[in-house]
N, C-alpha and C positions, 0 to 999 in steps of 0.2 A: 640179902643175896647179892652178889658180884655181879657185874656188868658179863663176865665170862659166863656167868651161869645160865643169865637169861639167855644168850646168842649162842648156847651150844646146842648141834643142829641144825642151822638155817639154813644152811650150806648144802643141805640134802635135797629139798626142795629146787633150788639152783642148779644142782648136778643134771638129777632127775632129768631137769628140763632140757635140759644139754643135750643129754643122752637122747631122747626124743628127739632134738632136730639133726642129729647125728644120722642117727638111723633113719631119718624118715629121706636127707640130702644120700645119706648110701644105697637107699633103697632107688632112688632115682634116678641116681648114676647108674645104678647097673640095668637098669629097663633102657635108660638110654645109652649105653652102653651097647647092650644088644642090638639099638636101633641102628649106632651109627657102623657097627660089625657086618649087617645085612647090608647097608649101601654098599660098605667097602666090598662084601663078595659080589654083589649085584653088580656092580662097576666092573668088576675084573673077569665076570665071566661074560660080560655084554663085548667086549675088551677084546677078547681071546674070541670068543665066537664071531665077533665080525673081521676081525683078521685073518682067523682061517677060513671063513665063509665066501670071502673076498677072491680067494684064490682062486675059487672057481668060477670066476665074471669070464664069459669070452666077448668076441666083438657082436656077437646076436643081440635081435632086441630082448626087452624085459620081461613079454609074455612066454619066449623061448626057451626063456631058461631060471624063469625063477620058481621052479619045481626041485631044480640041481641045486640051485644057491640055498633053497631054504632043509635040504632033506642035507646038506653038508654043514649048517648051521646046529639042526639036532643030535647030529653026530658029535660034532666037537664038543656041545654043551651037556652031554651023556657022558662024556671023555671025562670031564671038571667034574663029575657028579651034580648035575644039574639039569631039570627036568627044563625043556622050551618048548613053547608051543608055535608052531612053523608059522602061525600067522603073525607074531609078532617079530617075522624077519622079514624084511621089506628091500627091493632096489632102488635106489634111489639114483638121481641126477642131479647135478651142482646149478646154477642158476645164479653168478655173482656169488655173494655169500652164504646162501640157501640151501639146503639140503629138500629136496621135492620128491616126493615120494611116485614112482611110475612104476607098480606091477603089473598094472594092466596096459600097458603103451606097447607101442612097436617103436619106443625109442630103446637106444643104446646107453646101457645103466652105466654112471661112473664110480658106485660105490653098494655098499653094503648097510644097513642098519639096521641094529639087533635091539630092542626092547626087553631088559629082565623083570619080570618081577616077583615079588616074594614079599611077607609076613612076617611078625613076630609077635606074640603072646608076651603082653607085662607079665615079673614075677611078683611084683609087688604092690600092683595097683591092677583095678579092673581095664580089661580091655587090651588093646594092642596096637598095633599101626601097619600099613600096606607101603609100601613103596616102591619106586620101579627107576633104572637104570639104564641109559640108551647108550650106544655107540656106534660110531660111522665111522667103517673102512675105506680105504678108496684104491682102486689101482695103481700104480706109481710106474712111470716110464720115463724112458731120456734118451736123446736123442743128438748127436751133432747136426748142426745145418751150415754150409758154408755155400756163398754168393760169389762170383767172380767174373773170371773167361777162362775157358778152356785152351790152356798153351798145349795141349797134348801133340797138333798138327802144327809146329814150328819149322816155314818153310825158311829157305836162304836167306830171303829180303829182310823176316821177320827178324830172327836172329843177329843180324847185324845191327837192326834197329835197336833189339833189345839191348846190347850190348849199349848203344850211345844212351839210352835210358836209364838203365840201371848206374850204368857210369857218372850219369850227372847226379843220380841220388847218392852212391856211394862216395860222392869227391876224386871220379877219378876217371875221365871222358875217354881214355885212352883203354876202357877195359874190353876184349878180343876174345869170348867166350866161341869155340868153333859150333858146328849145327849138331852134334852128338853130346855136346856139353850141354846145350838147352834141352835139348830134348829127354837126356836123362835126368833130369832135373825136373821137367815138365810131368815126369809119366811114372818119378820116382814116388812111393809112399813109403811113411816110415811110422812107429804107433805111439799113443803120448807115452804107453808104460816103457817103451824100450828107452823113449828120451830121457825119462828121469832115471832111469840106471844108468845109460849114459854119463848122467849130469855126477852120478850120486849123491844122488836126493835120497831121503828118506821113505818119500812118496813121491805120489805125484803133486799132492795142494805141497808139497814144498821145495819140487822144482819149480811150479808157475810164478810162487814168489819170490824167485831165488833173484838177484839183478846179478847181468855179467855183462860184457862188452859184447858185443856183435860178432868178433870174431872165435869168441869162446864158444858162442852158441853157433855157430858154425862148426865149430871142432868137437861139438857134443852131437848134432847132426850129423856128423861121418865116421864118431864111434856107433851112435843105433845102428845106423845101415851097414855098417862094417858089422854088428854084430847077430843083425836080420839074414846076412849073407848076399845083401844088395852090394857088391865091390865096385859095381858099375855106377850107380846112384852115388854113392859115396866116393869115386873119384871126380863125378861131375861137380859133386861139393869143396871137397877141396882146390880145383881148378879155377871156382868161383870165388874161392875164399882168395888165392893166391893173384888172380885176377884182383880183386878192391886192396890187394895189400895190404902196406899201414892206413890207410884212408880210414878205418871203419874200428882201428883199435882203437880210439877211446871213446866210442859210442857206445853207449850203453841202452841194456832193454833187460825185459822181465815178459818170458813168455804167455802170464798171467793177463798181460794187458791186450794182448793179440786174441790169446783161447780166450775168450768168457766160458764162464761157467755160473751154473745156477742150482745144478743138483745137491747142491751141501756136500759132496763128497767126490770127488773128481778121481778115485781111485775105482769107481765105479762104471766111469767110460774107458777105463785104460789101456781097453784094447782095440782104440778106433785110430784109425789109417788115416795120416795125413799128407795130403799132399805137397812134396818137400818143395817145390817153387814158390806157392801160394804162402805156406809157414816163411819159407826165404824172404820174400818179397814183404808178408804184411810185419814180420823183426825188423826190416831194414827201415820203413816207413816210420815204426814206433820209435825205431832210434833216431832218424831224425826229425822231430818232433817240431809240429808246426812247419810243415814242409812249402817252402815256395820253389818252385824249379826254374829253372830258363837255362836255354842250353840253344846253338845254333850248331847244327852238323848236314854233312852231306847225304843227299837220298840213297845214292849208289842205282839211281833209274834214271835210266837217257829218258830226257826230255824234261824231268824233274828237279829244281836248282833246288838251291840249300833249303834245309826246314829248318825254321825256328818253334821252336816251342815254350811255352807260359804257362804254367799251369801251380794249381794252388789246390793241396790234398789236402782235403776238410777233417778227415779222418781215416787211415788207413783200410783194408778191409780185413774185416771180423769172424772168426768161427766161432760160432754160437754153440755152449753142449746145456742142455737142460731139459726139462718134461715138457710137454705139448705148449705151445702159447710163443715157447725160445725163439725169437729173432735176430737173423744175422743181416750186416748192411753194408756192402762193399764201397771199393773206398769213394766218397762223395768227393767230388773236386771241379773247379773251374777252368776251365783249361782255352789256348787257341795255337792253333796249329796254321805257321806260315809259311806258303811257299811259292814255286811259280808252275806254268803248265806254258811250254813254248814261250818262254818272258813275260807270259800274262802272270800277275798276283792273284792269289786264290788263298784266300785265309776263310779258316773253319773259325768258329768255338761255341762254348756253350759256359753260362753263369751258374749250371750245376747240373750233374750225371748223376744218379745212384741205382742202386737198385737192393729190395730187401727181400730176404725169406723168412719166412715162419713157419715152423713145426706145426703142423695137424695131425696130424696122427701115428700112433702107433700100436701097429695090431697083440695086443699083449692078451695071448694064450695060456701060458706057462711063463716061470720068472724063469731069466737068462734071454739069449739073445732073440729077437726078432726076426721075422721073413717078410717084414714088409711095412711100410710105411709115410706117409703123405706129406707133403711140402704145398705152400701158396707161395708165390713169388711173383712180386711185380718189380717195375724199372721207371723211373721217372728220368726226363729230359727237358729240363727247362732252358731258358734262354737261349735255345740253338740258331745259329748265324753262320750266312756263308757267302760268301762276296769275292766276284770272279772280276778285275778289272776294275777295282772299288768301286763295282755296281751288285747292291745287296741281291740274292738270288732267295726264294721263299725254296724251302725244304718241306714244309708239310710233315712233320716228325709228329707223332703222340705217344703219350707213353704207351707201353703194355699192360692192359688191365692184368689185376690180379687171375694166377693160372695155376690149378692146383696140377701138381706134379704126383705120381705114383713113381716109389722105387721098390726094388726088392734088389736080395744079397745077388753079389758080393756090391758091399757099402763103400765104394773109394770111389774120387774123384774121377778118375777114368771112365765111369758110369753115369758121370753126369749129364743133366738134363737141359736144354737151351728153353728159353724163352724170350718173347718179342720179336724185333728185328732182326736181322741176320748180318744189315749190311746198312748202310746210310743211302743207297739207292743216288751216289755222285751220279753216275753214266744217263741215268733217266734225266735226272734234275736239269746239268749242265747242257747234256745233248739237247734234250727242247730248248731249254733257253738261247743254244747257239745256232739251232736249225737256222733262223730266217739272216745267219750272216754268212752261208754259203753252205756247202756240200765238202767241198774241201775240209774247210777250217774245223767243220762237225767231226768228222772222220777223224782227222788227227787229234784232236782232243779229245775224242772217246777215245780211243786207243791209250791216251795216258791218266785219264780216270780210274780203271781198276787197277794199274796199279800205284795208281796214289793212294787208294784207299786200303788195299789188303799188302801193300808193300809196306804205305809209311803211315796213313793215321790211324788203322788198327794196330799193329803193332805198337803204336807208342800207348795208346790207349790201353791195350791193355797188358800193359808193361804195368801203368798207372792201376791198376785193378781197373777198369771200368771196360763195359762194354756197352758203346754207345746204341740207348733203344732195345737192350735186349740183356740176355743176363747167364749164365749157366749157375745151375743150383745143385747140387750133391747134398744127401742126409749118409752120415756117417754114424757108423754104429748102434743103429737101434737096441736099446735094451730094456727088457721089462724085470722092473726090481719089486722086490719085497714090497707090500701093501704097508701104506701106514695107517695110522687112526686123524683122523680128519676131524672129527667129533667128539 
């Protein structure tokens, strides 16, 4: 017998076997097939019901209203064909990176989390497997906050000032802006979505990063207001454009670095109102980057000889747009301010001015716009000095503790809110310290105190963004967006 003959055959055995672990590796794939079929709906209906469950979060505590959240949880998951049971929908509050479960608190829930679970029966081995799928919604909101001073009430004095100020930022000392020019400018607002048609932009994230010269973005700010039906804002614009001249065409800026943004989508604030001085002012800064000033002009107040001024902007000042937490910080700078009162020397300064705000809140009812919403805003003052006759005088200045602010609509700058000091308090300071050098000499130099101060070092100040000791803060646009998933 052949070698062929013994070995015909063998080969069945071999198949056989095959086939066996064939079937037994198919048989297993499809139980766990099934298994991972159930995560995947179990995920997606945890998914969907905590985003629509979410919707109905208001600003009440947890115990108020998690009867609503959990009975609009059963609904959606009945919607998907899925049975839920209301106790496995829960309110929850964030805590760092934590998700912490409060139905029974009288806190204020920031989100949603749904719990699925479900079963499946092997078809091909005994038994089966449970499993269970979570998700966490959360509310989502945004908000602009911007920090400054309020130019709204630009008197004579100020406006001339302003003019020598701006003039030493733009290159051009000689710029004559009249008091109807500041003032429209001060009171004008214009919105980010009209500036990027304006610009034609595509959007808005690609006007922010668009770079153009100073005076382009100038002429894109007096197409929006031109096309807002502001003629009057928008003459004051070109007036001021026309005023800095060539000075400012080959500076360049990128809006982007002025607005911060942090909502991932900037087309989502686009319809918040800016005000056109503050935008002017913190462009012109960015464009000259790394700003040091010095400039020496006349006061235009008897009794008050030439000011000079020093001053070093740390950082322009900032409109912040993002969800609760967003921080805005107006422009931090070093500054001294010299000058005389009756031939005496009186030099101010200070080694740094700021002041910031932060977003706390926003009342999100319904997604779309807002009726209302909370701001904290403090001022810091450090190294403040003031020396009348180069003998130093103590000021006594602290900063303003942190001050939560409440606003509600309408959201523009016009509505803003002051905090801290109001004034640097010269007339008190100086007047005691000159008391015991007569009755005379008192009299006359208070009389030229106030308006040294709201003539020439406020206005320059906050020319410079800063208001010394105190701050004005506006939230612009509150909006409450679509819930995301968090979890």
């Amino acid at each position: 017998m052949t070698n062929d003959s013994r070995e015909r055959g063998a080969v069945i055995p071999f198949l056989a076997l095959c086939i066996s672990v064939i079937v037994l590796v198919g048989a297993f794939s499809v139980d766990l097939g099934r298994a991972m079929v159930l995560r995947r709906d179990l995920q997606r209906v945890a998914d969907i019901t905590a985003l629509d469950a979410s919707k109905f979060l208001t600003s009440g505590t947890a115990t108020s209203q998690l009867t609503s959240v959990r009975n609009a949880a059963v609904r959606s998951a009945a919607r998907n064909n899925w049975t839920l049971d209301p106790s496995d929908v829960h309110l929850v509050q964030l805590s760092g990176d934590t998700w912490t479960r409060i139905d029974t608190s009288t806190a204020v829930p920031d989100g949603v989390e749904v719990v699925a679970h479900g079963s499946v029966s092997y078809d091909f081995q005994p038994g089966g497997t449970s499993t269970t799928r979570s998700a966490v919604a959360s509310r989502q909101s945004a908000a602009g906050v911007e920090i400054g001073t309020d130019l709204a009430t630009i008197d004579t004095s100020e406006a001339t000032m302003l003019n020598r100020v701006f003039g030493v930022f733009g290159g051009n000392s000689g710029m004559a802006l009249d008091l109807v020019s500041w003032r429209g400018l001060a009171t004008g607002d214009v919105t980010l979505g009209d500036l990027a048609v304006a610009a034609g932009s595509s959007d808005t994230d690609a006007f922010l990063t668009t770079t153009t010269t100073y005076g382009q973005q100038l002429q894109i700010v007096a197409r929006a207001l031109t096309a807002e039906g502001d003629t009057a804002t928008a003459t004051a614009v070109d007036a001021y454009r026309d005023a800095l001249s060539a000075t400012v065409t080959g500076l360049t800026v990128r809006a982007g670095d002025f607005l911060s943004f942090s909502t991932g989508d900037a087309d989502s604030v686009a319809g918040a109102s800016l005000d056109v001085l503050s935008l002017l002012r913190g462009e012109l800064f960015l464009a000259r980057q790394g700003i040091a000033v010095s400039g020496t002009f006349g006061s235009n107040v008897p009794g008050i000889g030439n000011v000079t001024l020093n001053a070093q902007v740390v950082h322009p000042p900032t409109i912040a747009f993002g969800p609760v937490g967003t921080s805005a910080t107006n422009g931090q700078i070093s500054f001294n301010v010299s000058t005389s009162l009756l031939g005496v020397p009186v030099q101010l300064g200070a080694s740094a001015a700021t002041g910031s705000a932060t977003l706390t809140s926003v009342a999100c009812t319904a997604i779309g716009p807002s009726a209302s919403a909370t701001a904290s805003a403090r001022t810091t003052l450090t190294g403040l000095t003031l020396s009348l006759a180069n003998l130093p005088i103590s000021l006594g200045l602290t900063a303003a503790p942190p001050t939560t602010l409440s606003f509600a609509s309408p959201f523009t700058w016009i509505n803003s809110q002051h905090v801290g000091a109001t004034t640097l308090g010269l007339a008190t300071t100086l007047g005691g310290a000159l008391g015991p050098l007569g009755p005379i000499l008192g009299t006359a130099v208070n009389g030229l105190l106030a308006p040294l101060e709201n003539a020439v070092v406020s206005p320059i100040l906050r020319g410079l963004g800063v208001s010394v000791a105190g701050a004005d803060v506006a939230v612009l646009d509150p909006v409450c967006l679509p819930p995301v998933l968090s979890r």
